[in-house]
C-alpha positions in Angstrom: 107.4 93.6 137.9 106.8 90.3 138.4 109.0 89.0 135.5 111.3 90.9 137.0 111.7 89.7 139.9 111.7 86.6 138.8 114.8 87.4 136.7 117.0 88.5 139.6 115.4 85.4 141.8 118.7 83.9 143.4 117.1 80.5 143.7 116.3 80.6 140.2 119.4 81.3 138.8 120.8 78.5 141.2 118.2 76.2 139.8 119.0 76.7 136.5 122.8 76.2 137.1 121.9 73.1 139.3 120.0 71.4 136.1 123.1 72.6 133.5 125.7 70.9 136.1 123.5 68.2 136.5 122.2 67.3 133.0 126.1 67.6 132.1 127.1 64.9 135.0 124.3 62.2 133.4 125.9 63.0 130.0 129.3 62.4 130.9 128.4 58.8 133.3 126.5 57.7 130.0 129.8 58.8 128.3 132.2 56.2 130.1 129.4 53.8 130.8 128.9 53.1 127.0 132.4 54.0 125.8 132.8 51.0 123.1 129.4 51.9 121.4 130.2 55.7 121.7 132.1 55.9 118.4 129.2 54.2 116.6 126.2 56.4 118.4 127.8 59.8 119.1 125.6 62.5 117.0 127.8 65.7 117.3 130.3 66.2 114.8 133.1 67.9 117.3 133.2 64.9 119.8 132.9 62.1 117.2 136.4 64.3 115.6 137.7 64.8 119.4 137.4 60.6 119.9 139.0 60.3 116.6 142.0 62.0 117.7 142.6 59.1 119.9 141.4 56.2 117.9 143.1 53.4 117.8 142.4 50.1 116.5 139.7 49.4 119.6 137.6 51.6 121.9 139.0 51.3 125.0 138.3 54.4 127.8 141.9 56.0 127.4 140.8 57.0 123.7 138.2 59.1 124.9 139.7 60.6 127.5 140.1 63.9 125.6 136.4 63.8 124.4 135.5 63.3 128.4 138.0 66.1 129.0 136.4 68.3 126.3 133.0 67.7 127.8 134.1 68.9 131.8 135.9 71.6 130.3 133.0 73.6 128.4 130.7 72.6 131.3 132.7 74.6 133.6 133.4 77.6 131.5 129.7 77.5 130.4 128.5 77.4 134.3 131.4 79.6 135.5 130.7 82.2 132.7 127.1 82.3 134.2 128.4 83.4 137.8 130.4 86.4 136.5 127.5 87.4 134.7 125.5 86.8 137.6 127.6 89.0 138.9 127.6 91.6 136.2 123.7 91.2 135.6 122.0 89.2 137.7 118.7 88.9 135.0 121.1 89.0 132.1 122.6 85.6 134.1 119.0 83.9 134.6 118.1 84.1 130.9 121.2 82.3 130.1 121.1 79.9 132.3 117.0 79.3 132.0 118.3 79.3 127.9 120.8 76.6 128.5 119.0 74.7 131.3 115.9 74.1 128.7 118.5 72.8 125.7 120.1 70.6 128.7 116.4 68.9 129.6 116.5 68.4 125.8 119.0 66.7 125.6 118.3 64.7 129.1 114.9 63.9 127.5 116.5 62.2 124.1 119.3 60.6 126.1 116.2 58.7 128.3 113.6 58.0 125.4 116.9 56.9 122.8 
């Protein structure tokens, strides 16, 4: 009873979403704040190949725009898919977004302590 309610807690579910949205935000400021080391410190595979698709004989922020882009984009269909679920199954929702929130406090805790 109790887990269930805390599956269909409103505030929890916002909570979650908050920490995804926010997480996200922090990933994307580091993103344009270190743009000319990106290329040589970016670990995933798809955005170092997205900021290829730009490249150009310097890093400068206009070559990353797509990779930035990229970013936004699966952010909001990520958070977005959450709320029509939310709607759908409101507990189905929260285990999602509690599921994504902990990978997102992951990754804020490796992009502090790199």
């Amino acid at each position: 009873a109790a887990v269930q309610q805390w599956l269909t807690n409103s505030w929890v579910l916002l909570a979650c979403k908050l920490t995804i949205g926010l997480v996200s935000a922090y990933d994307i400021f580091l993103t344009v704040k270190y743009f000319e080391s990106l290329p040589m410190m970016e670990l995933n595979p798809v955005g170092r190949w997205l900021m290829q698709l730009d490249n150009g004989p310097e890093c400068q922020l206009d070559q990353i725009a797509g990779f930035i882009a990229a970013k936004f984009v699966g952010n909001f269909i990520v958070l977005a898919a959450i709320e029509l679920v939310g709607h759908w199954r409101k507990s189905c929702a929260t285990v999602i977004a509690f599921s994504l929130a902990a990978v997102q406090l992951s990754l804020l805790y490796f992009l502090l302590t790199a």
